[in-house]
C-alpha positions as CSV (number, residue, x, y, z in Angstrom):
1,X,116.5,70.0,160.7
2,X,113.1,70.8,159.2
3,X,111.7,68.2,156.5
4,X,108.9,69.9,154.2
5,X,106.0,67.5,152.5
6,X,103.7,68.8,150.6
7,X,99.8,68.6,152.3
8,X,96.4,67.7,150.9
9,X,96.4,70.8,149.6
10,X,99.3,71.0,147.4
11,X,101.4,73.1,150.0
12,X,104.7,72.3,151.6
13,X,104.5,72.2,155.3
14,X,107.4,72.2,157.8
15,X,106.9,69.1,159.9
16,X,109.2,69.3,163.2
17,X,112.4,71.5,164.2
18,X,114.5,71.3,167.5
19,X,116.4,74.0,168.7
20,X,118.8,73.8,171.4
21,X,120.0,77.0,172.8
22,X,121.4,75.5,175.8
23,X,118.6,76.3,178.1
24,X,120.0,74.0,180.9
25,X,117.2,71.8,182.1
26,X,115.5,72.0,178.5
27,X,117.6,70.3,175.8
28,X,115.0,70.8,173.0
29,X,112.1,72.5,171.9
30,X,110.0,71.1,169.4
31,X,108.3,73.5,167.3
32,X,106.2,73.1,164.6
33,X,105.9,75.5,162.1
34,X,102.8,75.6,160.0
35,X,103.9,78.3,156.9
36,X,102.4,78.5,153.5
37,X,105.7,78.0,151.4
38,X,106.3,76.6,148.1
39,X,107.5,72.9,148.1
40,X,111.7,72.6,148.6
41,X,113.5,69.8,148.1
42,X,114.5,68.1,151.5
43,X,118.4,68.5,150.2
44,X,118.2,72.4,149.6
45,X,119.3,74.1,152.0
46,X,116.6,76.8,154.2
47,X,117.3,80.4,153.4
48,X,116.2,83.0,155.8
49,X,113.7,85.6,154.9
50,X,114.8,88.9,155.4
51,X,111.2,90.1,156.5
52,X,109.6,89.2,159.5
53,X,107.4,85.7,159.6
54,X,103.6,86.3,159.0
55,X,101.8,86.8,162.1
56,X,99.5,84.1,161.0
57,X,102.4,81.1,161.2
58,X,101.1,78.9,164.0
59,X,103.5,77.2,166.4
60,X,103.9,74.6,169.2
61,X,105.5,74.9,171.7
62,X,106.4,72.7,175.2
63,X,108.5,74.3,178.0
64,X,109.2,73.5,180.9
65,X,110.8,75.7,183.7
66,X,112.0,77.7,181.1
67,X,113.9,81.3,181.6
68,X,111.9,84.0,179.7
69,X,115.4,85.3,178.0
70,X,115.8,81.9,176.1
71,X,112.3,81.8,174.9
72,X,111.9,85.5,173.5
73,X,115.2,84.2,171.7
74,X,113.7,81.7,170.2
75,X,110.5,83.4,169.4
76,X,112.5,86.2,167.7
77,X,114.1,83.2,165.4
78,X,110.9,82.1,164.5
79,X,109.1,85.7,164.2
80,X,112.6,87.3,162.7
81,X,112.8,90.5,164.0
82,X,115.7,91.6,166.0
83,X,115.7,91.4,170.1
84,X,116.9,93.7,173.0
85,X,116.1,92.7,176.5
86,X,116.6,95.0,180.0
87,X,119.4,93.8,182.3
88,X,118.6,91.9,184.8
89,X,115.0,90.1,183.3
90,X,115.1,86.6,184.5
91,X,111.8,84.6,185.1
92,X,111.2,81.0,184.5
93,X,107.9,79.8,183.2
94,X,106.0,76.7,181.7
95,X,104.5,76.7,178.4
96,X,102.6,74.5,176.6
97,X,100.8,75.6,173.4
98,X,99.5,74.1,170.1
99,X,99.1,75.7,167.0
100,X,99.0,79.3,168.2
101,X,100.8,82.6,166.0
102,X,103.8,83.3,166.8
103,X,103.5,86.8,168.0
104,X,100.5,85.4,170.5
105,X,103.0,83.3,172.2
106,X,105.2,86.2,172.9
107,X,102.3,88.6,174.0
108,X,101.2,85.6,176.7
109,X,104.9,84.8,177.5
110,X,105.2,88.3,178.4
111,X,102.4,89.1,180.0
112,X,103.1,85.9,182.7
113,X,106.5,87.5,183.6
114,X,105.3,90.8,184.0
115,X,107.2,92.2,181.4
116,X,106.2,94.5,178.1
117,X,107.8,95.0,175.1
118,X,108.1,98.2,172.5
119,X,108.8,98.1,169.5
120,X,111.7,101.2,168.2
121,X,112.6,100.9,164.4
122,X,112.2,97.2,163.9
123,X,113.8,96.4,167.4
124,X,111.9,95.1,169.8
125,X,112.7,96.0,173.6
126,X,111.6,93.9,176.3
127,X,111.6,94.9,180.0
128,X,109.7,95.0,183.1
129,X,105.9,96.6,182.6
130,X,106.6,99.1,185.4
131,X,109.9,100.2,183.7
132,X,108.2,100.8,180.5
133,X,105.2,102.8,182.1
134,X,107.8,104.9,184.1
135,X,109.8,105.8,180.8
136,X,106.6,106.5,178.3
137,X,105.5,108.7,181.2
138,X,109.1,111.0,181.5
139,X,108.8,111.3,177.8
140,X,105.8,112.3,177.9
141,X,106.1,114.5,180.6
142,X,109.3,115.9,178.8
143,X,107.5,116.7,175.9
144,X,104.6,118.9,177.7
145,X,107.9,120.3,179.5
146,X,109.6,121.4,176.0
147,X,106.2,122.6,174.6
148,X,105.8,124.8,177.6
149,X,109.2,126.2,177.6
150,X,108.9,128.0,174.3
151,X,108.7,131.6,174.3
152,X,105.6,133.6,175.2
153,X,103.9,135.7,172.5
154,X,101.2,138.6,173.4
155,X,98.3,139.6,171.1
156,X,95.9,142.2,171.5
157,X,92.2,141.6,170.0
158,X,90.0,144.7,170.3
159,X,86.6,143.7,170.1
160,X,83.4,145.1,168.0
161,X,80.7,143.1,168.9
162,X,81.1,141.4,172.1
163,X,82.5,142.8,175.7
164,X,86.5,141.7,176.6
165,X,85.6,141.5,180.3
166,X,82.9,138.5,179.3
167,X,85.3,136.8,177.3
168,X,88.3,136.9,179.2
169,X,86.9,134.1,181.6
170,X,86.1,132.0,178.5
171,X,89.2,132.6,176.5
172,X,91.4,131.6,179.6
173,X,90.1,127.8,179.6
174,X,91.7,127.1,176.1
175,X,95.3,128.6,177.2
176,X,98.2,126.8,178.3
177,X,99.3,126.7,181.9
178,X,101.7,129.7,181.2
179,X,99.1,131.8,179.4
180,X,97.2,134.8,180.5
181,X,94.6,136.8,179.3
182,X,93.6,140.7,180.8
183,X,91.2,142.7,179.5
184,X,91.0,146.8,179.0
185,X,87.7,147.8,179.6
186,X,88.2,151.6,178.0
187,X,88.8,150.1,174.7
188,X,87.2,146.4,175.0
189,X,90.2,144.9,174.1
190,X,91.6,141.1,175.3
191,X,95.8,141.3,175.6
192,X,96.1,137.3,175.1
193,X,99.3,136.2,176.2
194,X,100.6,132.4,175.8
195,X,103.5,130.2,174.2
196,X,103.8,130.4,170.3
């Protein structure tokens, strides 16, 4: 349980909470969270915000031999956003940090497992880096895919000022990989073909 006291400055500030989520060789965490928050009796009870923790509330932290799984948990308790993480993550890791943001802790957490994170509509995902980079770049590669499978459209620009078989070269650079560009000498005119 979290007792606030007001500081110097006026401001309640959360003094010590344990969590135990059964992390096996960890019992308890102590965390300190330092949060700007208006001064609360010790008797009322703590209501949870429904947006997500400031980025600037600083915590401490002390693991040892943790798993990865149980500390993103607790992290998402203390940043409150919602958590999904890939099958199969397991890595155990020591910690010891004072006075650090929240969302710093989970970035360095991370970043010692190898893992990543994303973040969909509110959810944050977190899985292996590799897995990550290997799905942004099918997407990716999917959407150049979709953009080049629309239909092909032709145009025909007869030129005035300026001769087709010079500009045919040029104009070709700017196409897709589908597009093509011939020119008609006769009439000096550049049949553009590409997707819409």
């Amino acid at each position: 349980m979290s007792r606030l006291t007001p500081g110097t400055d006026g401001v309640a500030r959360g003094r010590t909470r344990c969590y135990d989520f059964g992390m096996g060789v960890l019992s308890s965490v102590l965390l300190s969270v330092v949060l700007g928050a208006p001064a609360v009796a010790a008797d009322a009870p703590l209501a949870r915000a429904s947006s997500p923790a400031p980025a600037e509330a600083r915590i401490s932290i002390d693991f040892k031999d943790a798993d990865i799984v149980d500390i993103v948990r607790l992290l998402s308790e203390v940043g409150n956003f919602q958590v999904v993480i890939d099958p199969g993550t397991s890595c155990k890791l020591t910690l010891k940090l004072k006075e650090v943001p929240w969302d710093t802790a989970l970035d360095v957490a991370l970043r010692v497992c190898s893992l990543g994170s994303e973040n969909d509509n509110g959810i944050v995902r977190v899985a292996p880096v590799a897995k990550l980079t290997a799905e942004h770049q099918e997407r990716r590669r999917l959407a150049e895919e979709q953009k080049l499978n629309r239909p092909l459209r032709t145009m025909r620009y007869t030129l005035s000022y300026a001769r087709a078989a010079e500009l045919a070269p040029l104009i070709k650079k700017f196409l897709s990989p589908r597009g093509d560009v011939v020119f008609d000498a006769r009439t000096n005119t550049l049949i553009v073909t590409d997707v819409d």
